[in-house]
C-alpha positions as a LaTeX table, in Angstrom:
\begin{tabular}{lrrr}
\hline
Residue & $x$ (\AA) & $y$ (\AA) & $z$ (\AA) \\
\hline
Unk1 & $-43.79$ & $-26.95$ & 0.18 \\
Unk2 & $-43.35$ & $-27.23$ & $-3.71$ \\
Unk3 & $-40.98$ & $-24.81$ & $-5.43$ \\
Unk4 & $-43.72$ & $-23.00$ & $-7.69$ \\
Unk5 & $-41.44$ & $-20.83$ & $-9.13$ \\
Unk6 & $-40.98$ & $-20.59$ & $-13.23$ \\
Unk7 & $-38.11$ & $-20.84$ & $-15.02$ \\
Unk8 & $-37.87$ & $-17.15$ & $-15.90$ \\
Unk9 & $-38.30$ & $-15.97$ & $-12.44$ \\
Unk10 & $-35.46$ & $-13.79$ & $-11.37$ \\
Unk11 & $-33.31$ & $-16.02$ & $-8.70$ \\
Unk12 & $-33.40$ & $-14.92$ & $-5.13$ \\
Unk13 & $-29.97$ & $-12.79$ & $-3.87$ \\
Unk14 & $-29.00$ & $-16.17$ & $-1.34$ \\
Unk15 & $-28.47$ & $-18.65$ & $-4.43$ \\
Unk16 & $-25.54$ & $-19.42$ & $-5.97$ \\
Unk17 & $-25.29$ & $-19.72$ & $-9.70$ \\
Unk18 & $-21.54$ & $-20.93$ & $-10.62$ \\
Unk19 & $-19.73$ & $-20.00$ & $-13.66$ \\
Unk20 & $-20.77$ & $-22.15$ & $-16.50$ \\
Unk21 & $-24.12$ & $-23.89$ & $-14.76$ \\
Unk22 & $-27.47$ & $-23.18$ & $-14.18$ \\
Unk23 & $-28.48$ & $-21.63$ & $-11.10$ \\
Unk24 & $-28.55$ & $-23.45$ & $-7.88$ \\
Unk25 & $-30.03$ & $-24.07$ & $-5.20$ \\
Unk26 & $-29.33$ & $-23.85$ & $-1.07$ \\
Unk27 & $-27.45$ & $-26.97$ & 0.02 \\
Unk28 & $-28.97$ & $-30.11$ & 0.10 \\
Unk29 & $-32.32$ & $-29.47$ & $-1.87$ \\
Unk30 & $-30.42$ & $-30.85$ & $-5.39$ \\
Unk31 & $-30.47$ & $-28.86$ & $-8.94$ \\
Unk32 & $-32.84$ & $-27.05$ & $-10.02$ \\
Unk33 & $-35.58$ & $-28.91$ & $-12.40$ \\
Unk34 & $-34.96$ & $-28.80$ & $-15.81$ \\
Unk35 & $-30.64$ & $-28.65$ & $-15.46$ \\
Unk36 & $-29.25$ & $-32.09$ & $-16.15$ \\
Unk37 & $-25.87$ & $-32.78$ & $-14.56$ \\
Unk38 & $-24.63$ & $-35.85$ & $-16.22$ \\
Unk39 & $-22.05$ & $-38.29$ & $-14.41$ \\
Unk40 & $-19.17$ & $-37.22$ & $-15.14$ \\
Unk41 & $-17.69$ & $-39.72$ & $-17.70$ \\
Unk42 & $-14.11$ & $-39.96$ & $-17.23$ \\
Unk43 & $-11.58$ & $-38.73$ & $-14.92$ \\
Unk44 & $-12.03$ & $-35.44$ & $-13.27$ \\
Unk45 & $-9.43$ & $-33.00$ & $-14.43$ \\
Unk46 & $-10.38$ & $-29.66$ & $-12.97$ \\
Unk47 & $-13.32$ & $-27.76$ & $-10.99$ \\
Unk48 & $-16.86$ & $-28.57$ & $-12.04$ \\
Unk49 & $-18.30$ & $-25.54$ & $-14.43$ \\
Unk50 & $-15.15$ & $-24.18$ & $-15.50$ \\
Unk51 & $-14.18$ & $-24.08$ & $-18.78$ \\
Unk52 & $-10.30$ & $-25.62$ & $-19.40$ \\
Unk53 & $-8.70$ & $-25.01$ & $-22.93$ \\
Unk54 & $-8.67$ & $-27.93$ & $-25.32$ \\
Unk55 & $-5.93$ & $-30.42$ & $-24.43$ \\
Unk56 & $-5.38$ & $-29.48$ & $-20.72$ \\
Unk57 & $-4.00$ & $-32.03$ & $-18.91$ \\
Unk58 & $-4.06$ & $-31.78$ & $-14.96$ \\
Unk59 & $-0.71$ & $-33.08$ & $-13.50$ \\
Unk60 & 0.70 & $-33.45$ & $-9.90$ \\
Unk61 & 4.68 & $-32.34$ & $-9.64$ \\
Unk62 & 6.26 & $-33.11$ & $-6.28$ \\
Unk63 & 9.02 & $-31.11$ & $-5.79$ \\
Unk64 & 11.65 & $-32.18$ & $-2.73$ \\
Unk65 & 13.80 & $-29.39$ & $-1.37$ \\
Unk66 & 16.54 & $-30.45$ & 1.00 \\
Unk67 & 18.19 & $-28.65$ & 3.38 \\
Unk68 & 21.82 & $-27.77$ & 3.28 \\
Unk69 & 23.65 & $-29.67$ & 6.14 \\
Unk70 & 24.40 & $-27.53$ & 8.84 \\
Unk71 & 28.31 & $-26.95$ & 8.69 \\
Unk72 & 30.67 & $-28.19$ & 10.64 \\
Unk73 & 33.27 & $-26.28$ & 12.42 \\
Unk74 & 36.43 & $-28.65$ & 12.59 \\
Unk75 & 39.26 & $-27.74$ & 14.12 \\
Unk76 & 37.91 & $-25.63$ & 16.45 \\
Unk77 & 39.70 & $-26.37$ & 20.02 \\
Unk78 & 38.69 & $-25.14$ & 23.89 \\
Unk79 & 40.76 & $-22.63$ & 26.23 \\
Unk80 & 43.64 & $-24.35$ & 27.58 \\
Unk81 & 42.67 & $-23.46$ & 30.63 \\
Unk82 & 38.55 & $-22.59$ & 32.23 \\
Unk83 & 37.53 & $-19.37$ & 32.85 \\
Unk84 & 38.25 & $-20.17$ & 37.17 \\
Unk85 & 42.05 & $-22.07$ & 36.26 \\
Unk86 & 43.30 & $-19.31$ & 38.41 \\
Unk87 & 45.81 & $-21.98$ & 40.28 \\
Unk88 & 47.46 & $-22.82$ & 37.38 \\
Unk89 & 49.03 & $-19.89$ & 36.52 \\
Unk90 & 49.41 & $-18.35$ & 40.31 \\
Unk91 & 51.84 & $-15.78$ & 39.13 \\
Unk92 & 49.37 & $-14.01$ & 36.66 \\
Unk93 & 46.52 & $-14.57$ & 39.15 \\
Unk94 & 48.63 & $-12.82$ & 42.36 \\
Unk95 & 49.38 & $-9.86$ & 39.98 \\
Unk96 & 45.66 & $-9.51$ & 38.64 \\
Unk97 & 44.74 & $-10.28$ & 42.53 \\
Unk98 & 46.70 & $-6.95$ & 43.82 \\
Unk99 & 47.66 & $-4.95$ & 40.66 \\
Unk100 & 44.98 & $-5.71$ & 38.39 \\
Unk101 & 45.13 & $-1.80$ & 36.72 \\
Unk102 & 49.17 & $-2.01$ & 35.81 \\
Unk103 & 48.36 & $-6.21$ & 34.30 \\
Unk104 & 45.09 & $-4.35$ & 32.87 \\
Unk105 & 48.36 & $-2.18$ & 30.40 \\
Unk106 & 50.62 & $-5.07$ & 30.56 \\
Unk107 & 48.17 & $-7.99$ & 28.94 \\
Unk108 & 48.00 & $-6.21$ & 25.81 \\
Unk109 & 51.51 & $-5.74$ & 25.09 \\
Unk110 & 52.14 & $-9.51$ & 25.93 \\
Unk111 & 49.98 & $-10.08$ & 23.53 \\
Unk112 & 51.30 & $-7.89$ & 20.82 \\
Unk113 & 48.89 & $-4.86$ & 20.65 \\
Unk114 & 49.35 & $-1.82$ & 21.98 \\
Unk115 & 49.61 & $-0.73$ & 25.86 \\
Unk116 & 47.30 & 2.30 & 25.22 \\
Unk117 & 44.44 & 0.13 & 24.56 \\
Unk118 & 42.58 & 0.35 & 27.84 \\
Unk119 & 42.86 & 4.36 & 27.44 \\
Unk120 & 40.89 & 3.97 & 24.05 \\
Unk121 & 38.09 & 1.03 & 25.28 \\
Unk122 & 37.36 & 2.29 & 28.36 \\
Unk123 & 39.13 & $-0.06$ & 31.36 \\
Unk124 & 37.73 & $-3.56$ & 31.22 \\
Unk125 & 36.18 & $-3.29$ & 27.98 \\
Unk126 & 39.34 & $-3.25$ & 26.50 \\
Unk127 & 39.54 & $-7.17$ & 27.32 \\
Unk128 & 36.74 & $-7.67$ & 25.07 \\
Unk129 & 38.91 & $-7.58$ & 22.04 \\
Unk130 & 42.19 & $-9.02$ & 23.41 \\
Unk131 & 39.67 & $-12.32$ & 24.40 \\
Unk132 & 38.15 & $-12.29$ & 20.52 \\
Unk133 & 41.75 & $-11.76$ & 18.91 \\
Unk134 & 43.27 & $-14.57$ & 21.05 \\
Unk135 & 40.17 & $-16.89$ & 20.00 \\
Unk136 & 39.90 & $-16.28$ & 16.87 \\
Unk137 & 43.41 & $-16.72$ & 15.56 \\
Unk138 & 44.12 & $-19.70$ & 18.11 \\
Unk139 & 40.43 & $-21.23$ & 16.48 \\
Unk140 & 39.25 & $-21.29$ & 19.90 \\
Unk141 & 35.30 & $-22.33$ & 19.99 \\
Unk142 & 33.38 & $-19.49$ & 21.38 \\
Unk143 & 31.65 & $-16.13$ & 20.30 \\
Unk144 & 31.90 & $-12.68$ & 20.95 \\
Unk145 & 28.65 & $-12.46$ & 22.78 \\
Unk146 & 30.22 & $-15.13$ & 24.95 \\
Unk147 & 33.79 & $-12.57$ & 25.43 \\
Unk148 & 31.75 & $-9.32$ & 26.38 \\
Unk149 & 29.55 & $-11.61$ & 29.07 \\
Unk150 & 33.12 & $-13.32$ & 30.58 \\
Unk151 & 34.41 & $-9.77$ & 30.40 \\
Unk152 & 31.71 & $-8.01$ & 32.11 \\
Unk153 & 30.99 & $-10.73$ & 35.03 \\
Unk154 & 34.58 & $-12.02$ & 35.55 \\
Unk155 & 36.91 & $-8.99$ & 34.16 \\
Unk156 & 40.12 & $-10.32$ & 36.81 \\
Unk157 & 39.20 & $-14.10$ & 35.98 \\
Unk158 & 39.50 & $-13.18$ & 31.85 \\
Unk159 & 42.95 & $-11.33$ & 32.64 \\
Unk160 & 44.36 & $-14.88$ & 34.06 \\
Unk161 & 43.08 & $-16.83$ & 31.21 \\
Unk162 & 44.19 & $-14.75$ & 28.84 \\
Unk163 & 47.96 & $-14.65$ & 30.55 \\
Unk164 & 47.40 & $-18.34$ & 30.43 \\
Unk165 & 46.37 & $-18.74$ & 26.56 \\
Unk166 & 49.09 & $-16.75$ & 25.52 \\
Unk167 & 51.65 & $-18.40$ & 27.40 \\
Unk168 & 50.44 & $-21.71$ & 25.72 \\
Unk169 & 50.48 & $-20.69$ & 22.72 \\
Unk170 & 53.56 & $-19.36$ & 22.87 \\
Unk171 & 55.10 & $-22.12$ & 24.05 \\
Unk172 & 53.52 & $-24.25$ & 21.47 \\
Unk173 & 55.11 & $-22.15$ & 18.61 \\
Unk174 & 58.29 & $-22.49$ & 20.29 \\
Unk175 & 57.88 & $-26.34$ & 20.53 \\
Unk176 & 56.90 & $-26.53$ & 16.50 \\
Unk177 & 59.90 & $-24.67$ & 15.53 \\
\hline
\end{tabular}
């Protein structure tokens, strides 16, 4: 069926008329009669039927962005001893064994703080900061997340290894002196 329409018809509300052309028609039926759409005679520098100032140039920047390496923590060392080196140190392990509420007062004086400690963390919990002191000025790899989980599973095991760590360290500062 031949479009019969004229020229000054009004278009219908489905076609498209782009900014800058003549109306258009559905896809696949071609432009209306009467528009010419010349080949375009160069290279194509921007959308079809939109008007670009004088001059304007279209240009492709490719920007790289590169990612900061991921740092790395040197000198960071492991426990002397494993959370279970219980039979290393059977001294420390036969007191936490039987008496594990008097070593709960004495760990924190051998380390240097103060033997109130568990009365202000409540019991165990008051291993959770002996284990991050001890790590982090002995730049021992770990986290915190990683002391309250030890403390809260293994609270006697923690007590031995931190007897242990401190007796190694100490005995290390004695040996650099």
């Amino acid at each position: 069926m031949a479009d019969k329409r004229s020229a000054s018809s009004p278009l219908p509300q489905n076609v498209v008329q782009p900014y800058g052309q003549g109306p258009s028609q559905p896809y696949g039926q071609g432009p209306t009669p009467g528009y010419n759409y010349p080949p375009p005679s160069g290279p194509i520098t921007g959308q079809p039927g939109v008007a670009h100032p004088t001059g304007f140039h279209s240009t492709n920047t490719t920007v790289v962005v590169q990612q900061a390496a991921a740092p790395v923590t040197t000198g960071y060392r492991q426990w002397s001893t494993g959370i279970c080196g219980c039979f290393e140190d059977m001294g420390s392990c036969c007191a936490v064994t039987w008496c594990s509420g008097f070593y709960l007062y004495y760990l924190p004086t051998k380390m240097g703080e103060s033997c109130c400690l568990p009365c202000a963390i409540a019991g165990y919990g008051a291993l959770i900061p002996l284990r991050t002191k001890i790590r982090a000025e002995n730049k021992i790899h770990g986290s915190i997340c990683d002391d309250c989980c030890m403390v809260c599973w293994c609270p006697c095991c923690v007590m031995c290894q931190l007897s242990r760590e401190q007796d190694f360290v100490s005995m290390n500062q004695q040996i650099i002196r």
